[in-house]
N, C-alpha and C positions, 0 to 999 in steps of 0.2 A: 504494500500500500504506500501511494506517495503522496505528501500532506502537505499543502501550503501554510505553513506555518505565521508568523510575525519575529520568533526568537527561534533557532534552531536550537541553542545551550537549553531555551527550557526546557523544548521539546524531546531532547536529549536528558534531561534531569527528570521527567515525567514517566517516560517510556522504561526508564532504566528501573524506577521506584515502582512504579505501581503493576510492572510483568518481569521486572528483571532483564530487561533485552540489552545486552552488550554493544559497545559503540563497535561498528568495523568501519567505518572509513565518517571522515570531518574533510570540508573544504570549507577551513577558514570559518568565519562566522557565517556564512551561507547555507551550509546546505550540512546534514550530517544521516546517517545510516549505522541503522541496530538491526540484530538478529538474535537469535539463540542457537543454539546448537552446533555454531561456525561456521552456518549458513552466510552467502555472501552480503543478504539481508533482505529481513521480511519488512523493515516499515525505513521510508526515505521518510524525512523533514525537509524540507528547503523553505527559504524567504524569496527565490526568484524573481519574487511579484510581486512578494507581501511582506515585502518588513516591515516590521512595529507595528502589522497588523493585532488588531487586538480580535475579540467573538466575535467570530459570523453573524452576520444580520440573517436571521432565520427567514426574512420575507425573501433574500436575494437566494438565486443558487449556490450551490457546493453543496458540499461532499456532508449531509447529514450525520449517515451514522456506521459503523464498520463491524464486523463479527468474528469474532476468533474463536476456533475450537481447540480444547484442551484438556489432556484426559487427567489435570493436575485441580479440574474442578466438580464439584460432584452439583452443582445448579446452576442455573444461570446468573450470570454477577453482568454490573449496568456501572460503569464510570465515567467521566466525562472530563474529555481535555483542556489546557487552557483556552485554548478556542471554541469551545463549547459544541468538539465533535462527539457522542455519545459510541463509547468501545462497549459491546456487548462480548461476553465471553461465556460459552455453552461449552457443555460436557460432551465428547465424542474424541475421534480420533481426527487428527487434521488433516 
């Protein structure tokens, strides 16, 4: 998943906290990528377009809400990024 962010460092401070996903590669304060398992990377952040972007304005479009599957949960769990994209994360295998 790739995320127009406003901060890549929070996005990278969020994503590391609240699943654990390991940085694998940062360009500068632009753009950064996490993964798990030493995958080359399952979620991009970048600013590209959006720096100092703050929440999404829910009337405009983007990217509402994203679903992760993960056999490290046994119900469904509901969190929500600093830009107020909603992670849902369901019990299965990915």
């Amino acid at each position: 998943v790739h995320l127009r962010v406003g901060r890549p460092e929070e996005a990278e401070a969020w994503w590391s906290h609240e699943f654990g996903f390991d940085t694998v590669a940062k360009y500068g304060g632009q753009a950064v990528f996490l993964s798990s398992g030493h995958y080359h990377h399952h979620i991009g952040a970048n600013a590209w377009q959006s720096a100092g972007a703050g929440r999404r304005d829910p009337s405009r479009s983007g990217l509402a809400w994203v679903e992760m599957r993960s056999d490290n949960v046994a119900s469904e769990t509901t969190r929500e990024d600093p830009w107020g994209t909603v992670v849902r994360t369901v019990p299965g295998k990915a």
